[in-house]
py3Dmol code that shows the C-alpha trace and the ligand (Angstrom):
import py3Dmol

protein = """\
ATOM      1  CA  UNK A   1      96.638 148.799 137.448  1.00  0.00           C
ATOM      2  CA  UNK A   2      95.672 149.898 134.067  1.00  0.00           C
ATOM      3  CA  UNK A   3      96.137 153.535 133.362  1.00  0.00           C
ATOM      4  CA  UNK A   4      95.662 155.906 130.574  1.00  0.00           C
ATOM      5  CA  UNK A   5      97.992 158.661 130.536  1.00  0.00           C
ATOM      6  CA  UNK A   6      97.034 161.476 128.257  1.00  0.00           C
ATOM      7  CA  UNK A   7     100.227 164.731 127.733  1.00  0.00           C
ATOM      8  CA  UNK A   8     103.720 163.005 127.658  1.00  0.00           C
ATOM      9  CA  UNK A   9     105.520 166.650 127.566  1.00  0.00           C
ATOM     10  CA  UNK A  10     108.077 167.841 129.837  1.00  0.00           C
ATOM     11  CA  UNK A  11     106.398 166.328 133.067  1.00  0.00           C
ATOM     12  CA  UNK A  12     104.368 163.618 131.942  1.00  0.00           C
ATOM     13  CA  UNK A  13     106.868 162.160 130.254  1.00  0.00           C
ATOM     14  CA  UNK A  14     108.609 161.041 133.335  1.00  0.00           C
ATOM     15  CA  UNK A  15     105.624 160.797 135.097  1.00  0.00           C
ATOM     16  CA  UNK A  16     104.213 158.110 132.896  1.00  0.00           C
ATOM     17  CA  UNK A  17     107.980 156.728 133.044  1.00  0.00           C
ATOM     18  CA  UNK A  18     107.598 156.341 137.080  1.00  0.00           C
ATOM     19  CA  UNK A  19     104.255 154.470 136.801  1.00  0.00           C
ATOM     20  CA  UNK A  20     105.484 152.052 134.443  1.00  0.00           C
ATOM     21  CA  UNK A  21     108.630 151.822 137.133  1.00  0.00           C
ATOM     22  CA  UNK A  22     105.872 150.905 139.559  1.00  0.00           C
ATOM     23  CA  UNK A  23     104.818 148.096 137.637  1.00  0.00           C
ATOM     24  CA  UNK A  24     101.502 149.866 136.071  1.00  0.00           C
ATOM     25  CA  UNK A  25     100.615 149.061 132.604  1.00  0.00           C
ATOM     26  CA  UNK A  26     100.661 152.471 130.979  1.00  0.00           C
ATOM     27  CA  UNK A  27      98.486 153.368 128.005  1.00  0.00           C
ATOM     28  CA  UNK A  28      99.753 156.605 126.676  1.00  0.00           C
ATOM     29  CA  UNK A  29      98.841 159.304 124.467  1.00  0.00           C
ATOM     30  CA  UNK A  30     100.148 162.444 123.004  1.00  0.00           C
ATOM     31  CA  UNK A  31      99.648 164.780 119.662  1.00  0.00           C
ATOM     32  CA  UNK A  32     103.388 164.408 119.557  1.00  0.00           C
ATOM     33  CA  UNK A  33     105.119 161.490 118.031  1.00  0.00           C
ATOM     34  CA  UNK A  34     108.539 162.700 119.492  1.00  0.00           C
ATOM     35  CA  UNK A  35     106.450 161.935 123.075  1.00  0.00           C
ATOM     36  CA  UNK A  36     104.986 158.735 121.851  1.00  0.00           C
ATOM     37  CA  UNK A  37     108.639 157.571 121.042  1.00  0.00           C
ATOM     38  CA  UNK A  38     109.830 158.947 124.214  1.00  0.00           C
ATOM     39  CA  UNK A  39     106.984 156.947 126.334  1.00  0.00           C
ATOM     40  CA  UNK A  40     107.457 153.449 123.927  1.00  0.00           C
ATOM     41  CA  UNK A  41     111.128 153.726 125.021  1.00  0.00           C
ATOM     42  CA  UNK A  42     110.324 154.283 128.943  1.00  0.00           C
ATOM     43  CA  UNK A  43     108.165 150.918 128.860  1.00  0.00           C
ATOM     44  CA  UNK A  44     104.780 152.245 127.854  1.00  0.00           C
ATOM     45  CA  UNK A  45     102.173 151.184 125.498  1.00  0.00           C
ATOM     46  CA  UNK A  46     100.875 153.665 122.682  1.00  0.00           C
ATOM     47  CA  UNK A  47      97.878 154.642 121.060  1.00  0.00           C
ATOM     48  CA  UNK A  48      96.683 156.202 118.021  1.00  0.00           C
ATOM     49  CA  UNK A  49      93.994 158.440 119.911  1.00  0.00           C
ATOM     50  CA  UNK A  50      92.777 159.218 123.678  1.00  0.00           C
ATOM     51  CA  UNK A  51      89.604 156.549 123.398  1.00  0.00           C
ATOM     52  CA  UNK A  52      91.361 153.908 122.582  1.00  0.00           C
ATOM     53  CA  UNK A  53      93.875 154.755 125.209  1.00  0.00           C
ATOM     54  CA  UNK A  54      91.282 154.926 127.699  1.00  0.00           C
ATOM     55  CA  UNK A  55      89.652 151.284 126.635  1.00  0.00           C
ATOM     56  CA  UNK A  56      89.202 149.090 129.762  1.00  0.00           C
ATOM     57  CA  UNK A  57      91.515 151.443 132.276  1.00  0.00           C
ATOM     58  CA  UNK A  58      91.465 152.041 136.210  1.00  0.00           C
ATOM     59  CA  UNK A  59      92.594 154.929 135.982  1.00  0.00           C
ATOM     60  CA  UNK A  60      93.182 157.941 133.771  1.00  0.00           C
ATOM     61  CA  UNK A  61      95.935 160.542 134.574  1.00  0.00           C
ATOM     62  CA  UNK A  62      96.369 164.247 131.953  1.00  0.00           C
ATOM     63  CA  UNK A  63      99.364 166.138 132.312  1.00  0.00           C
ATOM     64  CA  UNK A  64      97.944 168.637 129.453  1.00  0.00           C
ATOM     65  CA  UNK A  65      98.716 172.355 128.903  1.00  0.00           C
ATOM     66  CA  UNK A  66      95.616 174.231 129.766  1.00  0.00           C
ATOM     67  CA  UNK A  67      92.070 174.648 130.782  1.00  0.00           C
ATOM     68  CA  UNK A  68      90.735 174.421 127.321  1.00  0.00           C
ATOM     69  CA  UNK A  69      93.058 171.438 126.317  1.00  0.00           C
ATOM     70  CA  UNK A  70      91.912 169.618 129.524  1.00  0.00           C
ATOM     71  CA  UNK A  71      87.880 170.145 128.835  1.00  0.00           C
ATOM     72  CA  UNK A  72      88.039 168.980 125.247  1.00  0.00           C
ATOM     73  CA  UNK A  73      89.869 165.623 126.433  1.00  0.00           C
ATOM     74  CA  UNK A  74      87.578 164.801 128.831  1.00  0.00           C
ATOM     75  CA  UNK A  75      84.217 165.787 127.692  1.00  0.00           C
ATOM     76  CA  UNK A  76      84.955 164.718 123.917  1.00  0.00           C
ATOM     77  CA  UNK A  77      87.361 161.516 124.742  1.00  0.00           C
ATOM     78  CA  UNK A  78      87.471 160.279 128.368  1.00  0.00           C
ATOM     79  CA  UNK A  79      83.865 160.507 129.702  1.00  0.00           C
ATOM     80  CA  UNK A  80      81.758 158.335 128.067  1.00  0.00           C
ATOM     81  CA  UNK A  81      84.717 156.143 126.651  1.00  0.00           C
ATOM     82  CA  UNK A  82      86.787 155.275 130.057  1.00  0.00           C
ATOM     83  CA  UNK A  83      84.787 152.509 132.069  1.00  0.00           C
ATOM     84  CA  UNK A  84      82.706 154.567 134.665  1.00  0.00           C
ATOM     85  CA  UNK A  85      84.399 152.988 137.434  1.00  0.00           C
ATOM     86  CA  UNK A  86      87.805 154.317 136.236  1.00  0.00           C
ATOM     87  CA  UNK A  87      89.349 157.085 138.586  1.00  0.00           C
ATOM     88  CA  UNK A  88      90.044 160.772 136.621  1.00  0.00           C
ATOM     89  CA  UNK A  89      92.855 162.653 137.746  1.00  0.00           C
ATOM     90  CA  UNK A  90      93.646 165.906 136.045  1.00  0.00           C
ATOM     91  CA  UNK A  91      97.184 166.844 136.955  1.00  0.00           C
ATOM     92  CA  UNK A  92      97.383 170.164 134.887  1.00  0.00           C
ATOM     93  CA  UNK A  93      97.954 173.651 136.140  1.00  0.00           C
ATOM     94  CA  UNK A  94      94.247 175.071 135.287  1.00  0.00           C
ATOM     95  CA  UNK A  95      91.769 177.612 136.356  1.00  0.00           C
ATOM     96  CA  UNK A  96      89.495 176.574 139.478  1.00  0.00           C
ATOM     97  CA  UNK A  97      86.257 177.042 137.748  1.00  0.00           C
ATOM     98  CA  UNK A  98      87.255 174.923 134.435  1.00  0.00           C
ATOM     99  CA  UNK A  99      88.332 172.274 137.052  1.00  0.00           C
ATOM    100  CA  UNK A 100      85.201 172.270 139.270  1.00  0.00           C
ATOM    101  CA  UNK A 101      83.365 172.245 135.559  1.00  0.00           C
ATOM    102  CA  UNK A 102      84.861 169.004 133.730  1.00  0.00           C
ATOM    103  CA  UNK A 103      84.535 167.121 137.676  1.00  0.00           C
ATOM    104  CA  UNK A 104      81.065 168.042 137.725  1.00  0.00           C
ATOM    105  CA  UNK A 105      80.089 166.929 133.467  1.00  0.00           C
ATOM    106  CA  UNK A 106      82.333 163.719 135.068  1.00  0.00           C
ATOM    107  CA  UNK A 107      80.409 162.982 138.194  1.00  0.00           C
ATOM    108  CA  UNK A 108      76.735 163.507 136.061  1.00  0.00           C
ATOM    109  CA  UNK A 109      78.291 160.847 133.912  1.00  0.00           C
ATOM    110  CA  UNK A 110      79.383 158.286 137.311  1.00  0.00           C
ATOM    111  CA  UNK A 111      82.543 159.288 137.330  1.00  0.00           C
ATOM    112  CA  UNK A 112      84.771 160.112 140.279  1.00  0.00           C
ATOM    113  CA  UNK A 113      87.005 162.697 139.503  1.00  0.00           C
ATOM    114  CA  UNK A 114      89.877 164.728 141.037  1.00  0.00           C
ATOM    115  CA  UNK A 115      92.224 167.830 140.151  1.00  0.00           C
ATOM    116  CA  UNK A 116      95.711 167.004 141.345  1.00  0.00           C
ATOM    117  CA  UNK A 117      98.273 169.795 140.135  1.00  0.00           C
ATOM    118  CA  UNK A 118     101.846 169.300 141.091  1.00  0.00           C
ATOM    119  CA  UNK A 119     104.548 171.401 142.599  1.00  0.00           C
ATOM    120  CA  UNK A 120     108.050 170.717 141.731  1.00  0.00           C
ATOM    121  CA  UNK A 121     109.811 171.037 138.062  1.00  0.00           C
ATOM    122  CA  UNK A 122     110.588 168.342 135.090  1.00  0.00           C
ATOM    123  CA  UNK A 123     113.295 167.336 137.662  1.00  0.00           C
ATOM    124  CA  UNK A 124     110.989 166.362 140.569  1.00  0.00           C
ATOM    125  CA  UNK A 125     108.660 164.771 137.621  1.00  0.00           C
ATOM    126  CA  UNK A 126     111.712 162.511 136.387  1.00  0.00           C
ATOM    127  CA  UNK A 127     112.714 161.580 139.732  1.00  0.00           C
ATOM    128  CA  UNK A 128     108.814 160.848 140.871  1.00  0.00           C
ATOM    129  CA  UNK A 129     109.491 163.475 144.111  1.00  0.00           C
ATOM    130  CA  UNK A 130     106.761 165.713 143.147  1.00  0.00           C
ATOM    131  CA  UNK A 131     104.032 167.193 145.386  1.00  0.00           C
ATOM    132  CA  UNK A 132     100.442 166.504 144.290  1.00  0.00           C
ATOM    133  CA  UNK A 133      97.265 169.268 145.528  1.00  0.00           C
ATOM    134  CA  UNK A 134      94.123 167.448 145.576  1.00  0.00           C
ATOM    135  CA  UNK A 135      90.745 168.240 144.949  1.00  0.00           C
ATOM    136  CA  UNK A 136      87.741 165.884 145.413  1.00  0.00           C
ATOM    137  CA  UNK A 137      85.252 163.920 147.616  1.00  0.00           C
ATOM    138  CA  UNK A 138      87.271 161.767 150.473  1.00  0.00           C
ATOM    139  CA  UNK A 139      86.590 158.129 148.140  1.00  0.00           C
ATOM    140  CA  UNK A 140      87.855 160.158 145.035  1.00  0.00           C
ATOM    141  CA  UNK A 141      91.027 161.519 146.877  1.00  0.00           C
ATOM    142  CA  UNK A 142      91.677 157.609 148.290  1.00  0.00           C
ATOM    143  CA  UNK A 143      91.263 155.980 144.799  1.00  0.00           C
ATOM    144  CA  UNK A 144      93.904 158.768 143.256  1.00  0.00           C
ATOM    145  CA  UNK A 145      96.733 158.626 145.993  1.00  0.00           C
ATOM    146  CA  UNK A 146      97.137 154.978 145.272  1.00  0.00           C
ATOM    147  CA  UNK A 147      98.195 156.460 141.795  1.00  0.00           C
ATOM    148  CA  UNK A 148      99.854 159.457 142.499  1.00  0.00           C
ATOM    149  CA  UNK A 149     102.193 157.890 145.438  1.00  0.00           C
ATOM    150  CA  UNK A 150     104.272 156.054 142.554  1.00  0.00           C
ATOM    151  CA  UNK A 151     104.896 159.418 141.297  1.00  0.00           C
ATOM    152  CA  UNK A 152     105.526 161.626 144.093  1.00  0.00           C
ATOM    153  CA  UNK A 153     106.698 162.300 147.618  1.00  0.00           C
ATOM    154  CA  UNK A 154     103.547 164.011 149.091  1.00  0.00           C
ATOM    155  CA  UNK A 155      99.774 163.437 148.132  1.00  0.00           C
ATOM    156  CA  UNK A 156      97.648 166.165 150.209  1.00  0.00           C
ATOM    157  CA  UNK A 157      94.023 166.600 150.258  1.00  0.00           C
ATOM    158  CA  UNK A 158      93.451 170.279 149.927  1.00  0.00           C
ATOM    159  CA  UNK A 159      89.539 169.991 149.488  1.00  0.00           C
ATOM    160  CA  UNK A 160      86.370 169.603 147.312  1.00  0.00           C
ATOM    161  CA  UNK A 161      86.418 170.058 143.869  1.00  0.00           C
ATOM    162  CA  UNK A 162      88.710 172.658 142.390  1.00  0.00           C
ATOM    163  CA  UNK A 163      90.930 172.597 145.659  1.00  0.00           C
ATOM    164  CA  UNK A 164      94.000 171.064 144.356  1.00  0.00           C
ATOM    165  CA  UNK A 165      93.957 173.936 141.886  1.00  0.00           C
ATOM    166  CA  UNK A 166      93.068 176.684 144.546  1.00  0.00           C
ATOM    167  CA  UNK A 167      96.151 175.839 146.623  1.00  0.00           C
ATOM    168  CA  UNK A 168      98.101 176.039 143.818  1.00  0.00           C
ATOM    169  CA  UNK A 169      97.900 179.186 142.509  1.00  0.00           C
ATOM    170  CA  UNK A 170      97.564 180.522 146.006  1.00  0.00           C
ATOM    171  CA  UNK A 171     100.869 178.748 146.267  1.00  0.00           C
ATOM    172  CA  UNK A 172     102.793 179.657 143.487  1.00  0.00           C
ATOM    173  CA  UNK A 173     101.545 183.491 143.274  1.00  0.00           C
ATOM    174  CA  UNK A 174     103.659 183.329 146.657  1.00  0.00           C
ATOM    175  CA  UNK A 175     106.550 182.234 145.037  1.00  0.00           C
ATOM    176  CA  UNK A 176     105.808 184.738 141.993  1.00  0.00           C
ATOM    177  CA  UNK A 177     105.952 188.062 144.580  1.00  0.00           C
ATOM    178  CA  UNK A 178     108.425 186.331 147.235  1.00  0.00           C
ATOM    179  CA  UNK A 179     111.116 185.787 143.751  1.00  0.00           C
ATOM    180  CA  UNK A 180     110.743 189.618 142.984  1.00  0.00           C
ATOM    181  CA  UNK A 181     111.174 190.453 146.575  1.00  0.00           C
ATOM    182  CA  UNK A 182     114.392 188.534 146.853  1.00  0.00           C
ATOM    183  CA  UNK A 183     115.514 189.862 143.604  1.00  0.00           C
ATOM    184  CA  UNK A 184     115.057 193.139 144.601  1.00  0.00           C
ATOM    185  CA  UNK A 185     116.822 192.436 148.149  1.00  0.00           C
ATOM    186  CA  UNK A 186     119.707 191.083 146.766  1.00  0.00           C
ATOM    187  CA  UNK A 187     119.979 193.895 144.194  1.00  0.00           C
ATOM    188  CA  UNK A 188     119.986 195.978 146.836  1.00  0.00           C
ATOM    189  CA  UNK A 189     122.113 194.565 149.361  1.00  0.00           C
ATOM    190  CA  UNK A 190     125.137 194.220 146.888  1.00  0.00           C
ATOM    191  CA  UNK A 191     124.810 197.978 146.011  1.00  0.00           C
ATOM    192  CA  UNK A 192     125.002 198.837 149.766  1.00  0.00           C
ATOM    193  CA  UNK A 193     128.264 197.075 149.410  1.00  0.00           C
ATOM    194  CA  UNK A 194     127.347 193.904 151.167  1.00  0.00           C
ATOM    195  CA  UNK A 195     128.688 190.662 150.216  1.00  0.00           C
ATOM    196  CA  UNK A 196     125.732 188.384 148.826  1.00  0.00           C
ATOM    197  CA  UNK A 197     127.216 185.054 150.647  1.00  0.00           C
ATOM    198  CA  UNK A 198     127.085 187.240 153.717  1.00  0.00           C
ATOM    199  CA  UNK A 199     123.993 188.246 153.243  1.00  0.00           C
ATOM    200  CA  UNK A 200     122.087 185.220 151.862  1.00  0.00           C
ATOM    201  CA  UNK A 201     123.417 183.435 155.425  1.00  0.00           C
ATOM    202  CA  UNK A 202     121.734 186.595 157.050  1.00  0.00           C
ATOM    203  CA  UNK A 203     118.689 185.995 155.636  1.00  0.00           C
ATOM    204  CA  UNK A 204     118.143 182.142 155.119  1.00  0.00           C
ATOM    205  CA  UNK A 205     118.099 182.430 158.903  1.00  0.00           C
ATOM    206  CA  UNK A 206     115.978 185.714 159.663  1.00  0.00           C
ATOM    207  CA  UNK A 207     113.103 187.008 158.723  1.00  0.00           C
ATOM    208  CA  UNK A 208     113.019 187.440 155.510  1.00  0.00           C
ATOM    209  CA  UNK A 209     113.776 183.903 154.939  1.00  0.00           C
ATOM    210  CA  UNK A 210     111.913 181.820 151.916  1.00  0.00           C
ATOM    211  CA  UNK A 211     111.959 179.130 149.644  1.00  0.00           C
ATOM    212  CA  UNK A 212     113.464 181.680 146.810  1.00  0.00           C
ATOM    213  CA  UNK A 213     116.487 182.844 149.252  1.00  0.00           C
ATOM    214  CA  UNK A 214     117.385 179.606 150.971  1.00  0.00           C
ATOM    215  CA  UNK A 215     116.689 177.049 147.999  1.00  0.00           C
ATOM    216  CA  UNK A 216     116.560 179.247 144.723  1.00  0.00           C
ATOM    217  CA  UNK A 217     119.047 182.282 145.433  1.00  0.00           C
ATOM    218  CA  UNK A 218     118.594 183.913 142.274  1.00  0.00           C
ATOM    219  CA  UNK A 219     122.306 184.914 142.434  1.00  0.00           C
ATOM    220  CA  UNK A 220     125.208 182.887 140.841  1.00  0.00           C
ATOM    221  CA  UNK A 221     127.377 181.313 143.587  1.00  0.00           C
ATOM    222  CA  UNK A 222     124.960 181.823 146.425  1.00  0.00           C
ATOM    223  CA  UNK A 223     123.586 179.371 148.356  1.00  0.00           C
ATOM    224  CA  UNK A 224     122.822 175.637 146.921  1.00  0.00           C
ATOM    225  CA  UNK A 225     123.519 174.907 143.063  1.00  0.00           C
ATOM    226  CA  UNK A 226     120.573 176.732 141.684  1.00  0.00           C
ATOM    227  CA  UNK A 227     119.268 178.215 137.615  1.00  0.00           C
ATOM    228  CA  UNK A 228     121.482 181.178 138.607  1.00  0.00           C
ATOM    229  CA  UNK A 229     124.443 179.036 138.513  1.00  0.00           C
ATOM    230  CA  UNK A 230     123.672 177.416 134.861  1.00  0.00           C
ATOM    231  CA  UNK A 231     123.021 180.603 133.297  1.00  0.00           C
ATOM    232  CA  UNK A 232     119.402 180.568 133.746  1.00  0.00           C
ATOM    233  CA  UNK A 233     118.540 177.497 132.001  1.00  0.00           C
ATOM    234  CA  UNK A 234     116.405 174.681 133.151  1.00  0.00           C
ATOM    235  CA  UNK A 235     114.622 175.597 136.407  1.00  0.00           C
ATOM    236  CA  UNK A 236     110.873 176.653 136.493  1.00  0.00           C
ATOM    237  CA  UNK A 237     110.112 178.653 133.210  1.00  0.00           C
ATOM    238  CA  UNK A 238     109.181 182.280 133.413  1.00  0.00           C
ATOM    239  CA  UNK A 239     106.462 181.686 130.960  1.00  0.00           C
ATOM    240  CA  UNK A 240     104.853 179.298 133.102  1.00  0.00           C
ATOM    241  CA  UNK A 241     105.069 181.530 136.158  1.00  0.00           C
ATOM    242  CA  UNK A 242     103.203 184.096 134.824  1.00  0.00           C
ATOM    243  CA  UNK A 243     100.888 181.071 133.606  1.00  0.00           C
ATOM    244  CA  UNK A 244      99.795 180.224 136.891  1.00  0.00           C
ATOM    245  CA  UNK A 245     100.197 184.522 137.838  1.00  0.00           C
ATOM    246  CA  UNK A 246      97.474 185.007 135.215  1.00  0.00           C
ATOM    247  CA  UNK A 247      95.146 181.709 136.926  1.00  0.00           C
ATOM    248  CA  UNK A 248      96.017 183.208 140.051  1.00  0.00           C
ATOM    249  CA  UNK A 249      94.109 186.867 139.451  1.00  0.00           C
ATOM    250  CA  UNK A 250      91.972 185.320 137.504  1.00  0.00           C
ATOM    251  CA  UNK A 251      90.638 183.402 140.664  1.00  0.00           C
ATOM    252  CA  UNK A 252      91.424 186.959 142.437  1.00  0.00           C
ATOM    253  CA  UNK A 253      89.285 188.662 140.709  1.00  0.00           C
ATOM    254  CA  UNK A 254      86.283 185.590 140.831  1.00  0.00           C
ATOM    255  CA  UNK A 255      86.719 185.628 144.596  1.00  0.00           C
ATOM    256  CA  UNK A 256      86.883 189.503 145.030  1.00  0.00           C
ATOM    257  CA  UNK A 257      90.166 189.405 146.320  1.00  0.00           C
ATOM    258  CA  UNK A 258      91.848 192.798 145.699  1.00  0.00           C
ATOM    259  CA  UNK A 259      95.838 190.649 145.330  1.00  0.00           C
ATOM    260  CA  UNK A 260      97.949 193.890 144.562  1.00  0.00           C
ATOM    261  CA  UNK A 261     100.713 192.306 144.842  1.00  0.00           C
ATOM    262  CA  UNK A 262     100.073 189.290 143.012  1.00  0.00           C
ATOM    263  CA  UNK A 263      98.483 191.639 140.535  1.00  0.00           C
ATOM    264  CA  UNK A 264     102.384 193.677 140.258  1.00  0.00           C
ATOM    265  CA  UNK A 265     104.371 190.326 139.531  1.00  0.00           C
ATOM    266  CA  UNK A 266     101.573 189.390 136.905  1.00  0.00           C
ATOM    267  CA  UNK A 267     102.733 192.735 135.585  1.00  0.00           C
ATOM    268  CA  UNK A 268     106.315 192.489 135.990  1.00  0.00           C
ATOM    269  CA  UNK A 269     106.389 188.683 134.848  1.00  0.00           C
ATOM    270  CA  UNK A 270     104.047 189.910 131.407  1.00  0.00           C
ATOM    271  CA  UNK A 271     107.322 192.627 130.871  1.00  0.00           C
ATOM    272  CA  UNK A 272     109.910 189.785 131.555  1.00  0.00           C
ATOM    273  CA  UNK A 273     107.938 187.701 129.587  1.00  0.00           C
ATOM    274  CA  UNK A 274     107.325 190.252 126.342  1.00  0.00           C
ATOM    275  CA  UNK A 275     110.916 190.454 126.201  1.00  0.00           C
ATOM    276  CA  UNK A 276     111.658 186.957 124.714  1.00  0.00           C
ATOM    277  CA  UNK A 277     112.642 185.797 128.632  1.00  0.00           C
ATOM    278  CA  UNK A 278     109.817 183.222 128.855  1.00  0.00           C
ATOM    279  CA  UNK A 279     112.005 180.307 128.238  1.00  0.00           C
ATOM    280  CA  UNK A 280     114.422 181.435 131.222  1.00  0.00           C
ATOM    281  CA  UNK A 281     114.439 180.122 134.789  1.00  0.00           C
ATOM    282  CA  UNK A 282     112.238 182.596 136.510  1.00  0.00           C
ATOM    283  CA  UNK A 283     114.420 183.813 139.004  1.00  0.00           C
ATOM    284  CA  UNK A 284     116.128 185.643 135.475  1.00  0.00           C
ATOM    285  CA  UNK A 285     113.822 188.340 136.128  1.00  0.00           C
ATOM    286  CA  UNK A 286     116.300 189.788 138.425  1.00  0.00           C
ATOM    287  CA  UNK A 287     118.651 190.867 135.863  1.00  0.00           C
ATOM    288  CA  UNK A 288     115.834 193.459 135.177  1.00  0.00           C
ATOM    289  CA  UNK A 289     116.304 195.252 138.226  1.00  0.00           C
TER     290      UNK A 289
END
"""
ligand_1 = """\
44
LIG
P 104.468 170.392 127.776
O 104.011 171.409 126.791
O 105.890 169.959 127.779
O 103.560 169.065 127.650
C 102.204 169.060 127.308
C 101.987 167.879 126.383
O 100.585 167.786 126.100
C 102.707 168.008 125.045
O 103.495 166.849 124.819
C 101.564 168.119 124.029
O 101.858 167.504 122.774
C 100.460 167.374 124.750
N 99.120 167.721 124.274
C 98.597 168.928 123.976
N 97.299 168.801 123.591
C 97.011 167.480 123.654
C 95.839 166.719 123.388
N 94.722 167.310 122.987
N 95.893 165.381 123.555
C 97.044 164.777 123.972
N 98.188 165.448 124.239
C 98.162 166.792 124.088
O 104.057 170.987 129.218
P 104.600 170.514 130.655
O 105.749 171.382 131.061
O 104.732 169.028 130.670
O 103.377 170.991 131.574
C 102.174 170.233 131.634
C 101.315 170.815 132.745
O 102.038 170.774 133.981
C 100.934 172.279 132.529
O 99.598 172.466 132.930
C 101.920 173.033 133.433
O 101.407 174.297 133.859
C 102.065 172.057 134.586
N 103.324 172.187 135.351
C 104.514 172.280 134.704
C 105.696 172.384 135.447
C 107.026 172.488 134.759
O 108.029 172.807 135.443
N 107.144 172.224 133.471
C 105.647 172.387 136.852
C 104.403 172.242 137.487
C 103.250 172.145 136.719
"""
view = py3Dmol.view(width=600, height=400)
view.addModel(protein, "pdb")
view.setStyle({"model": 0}, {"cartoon": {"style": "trace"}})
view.addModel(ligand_1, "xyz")
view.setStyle({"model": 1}, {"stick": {}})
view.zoomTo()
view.show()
């Protein structure tokens, strides 16, 4: 296929690396020319703008910083200039109802479109392992997972429009309250004079197991080679947790959903983050306690 790939940063940049890997020709484009470099080098082709990177595609693929960003491109760039039967698929972290917006201004203009954010980090990116969140109409989801499979290890379809985007923010304001929680549990269990080894094989098979004890023990030494054990560097950034905290009661408060505790890490991540921590691994945030 051809495809347009529009944000070469941290994640696209190996993204667009796996397509190419999958034999795709891959039109790029970024506002960076460090990224174009980086995406010439990895096998794909460059262009001076997002139309003319768009010219005569399949398919066109964003991996773009925000809501705002992600409009713009598409309503100024994409629709209009892609061929109409080219499939859209957003693959930035944005709010639900900017999503469910730039699908609908696509689908007026006979477009299929779909929102496909991604768990997993720049390393699941580079190694094409990520998980992709979809949101579209069955024919939609079909025509993106023949994409997306060359650049991940799970393509679900969470929904409609604005789906892929609900379940992640649902998703990762879990991960926001359940890394405070274990934070604060293994703060805790050290000063009642436990051994955290002990206690992280305690809990990675009880109750209070999660995927921040058992894969992302925010302690040095504990548990699989994590952040913790590379001083905090690398990993999933604190800035972009509290990112997707802020989407998350955003859509809280749109849905009337009264998320205290989502609402208290929001809070705790904005402290961690006004602090000149944003840059960290997120699981930092328990040197705070
Ligand atoms: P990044 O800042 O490294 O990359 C974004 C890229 O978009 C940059 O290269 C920037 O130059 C480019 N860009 C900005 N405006 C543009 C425009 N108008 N046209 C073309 N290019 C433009 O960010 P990232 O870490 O790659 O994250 C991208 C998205 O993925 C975000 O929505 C983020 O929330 C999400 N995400 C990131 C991670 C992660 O671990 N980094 C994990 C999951 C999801």
């Amino acid at each position: 296929m051809k495809i347009a790939f529009i944000g070469l940063g941290n994640m696209g940049g190996g993204m667009a690396a796996n397509l190419v890997k999958e034999g795709h020709a891959v039109r790029a484009f970024d506002l960076a020319n460090e990224a174009l470099d980086a995406a010439r080098n990895n096998g794909c082709e460059t262009f001076a703008s997002v139309r003319e990177a768009v010219e005569g595609v399949d398919a066109v693929v964003s991996m773009l910083p925000n809501g705002g960003i992600v409009k713009s491109v598409f309503t100024s760039d994409v629709i209009g200039t892609a061929p109409t039967d080219a499939i859209l698929i957003d693959c930035s972290t944005i709010d639900v109802a900017t999503a469910r917006e730039v699908e609908q201004l696509a689908a007026d203009a006979g477009y299929a479109m779909v929102d496909a954010p991604v768990s997993g980090g720049i390393a699941a990116a580079n190694a094409g392992t990520l998980t992709f969140m979809v949101g579209g109409s069955d024919e939609g989801f079909e025509r993106a997972k023949a994409v997306l499979e060359g650049m991940g290890k799970a393509v679900i379809h969470a929904g409609g429009a604005g789906a892929g985007q609900a379940a992640k923010i649902c998703n990762n304001m879990m991960l926001g309250i359940h890394m405070i929680g274990t934070c604060e549990a293994f703060t805790m269990a050290q000063r009642l004079g436990l051994d955290p080894k002990v206690f992280y094989d305690i809990a990675s098979v009880s109750s209070g197991q999660s995927w921040s004890v058992t894969s992302y023990c925010p302690l040095p030494g504990v548990g699989p080679t994590t952040p913790a054990d590379n001083g905090y560097k690398g990993g999933f950034a604190a800035g972009l947790m509290l990112k997707d905290l802020r989407l998350a009661m955003e859509a809280a408060e749109t849905a009337g959903v009264d998320a205290q505790m989502g609402r208290h890490a929001r809070e705790l991540y904005e402290a961690f983050d006004a602090a000149g921590n944003g840059g960290r691994d997120f699981s930092a945030i328990i040197e705070t306690l």
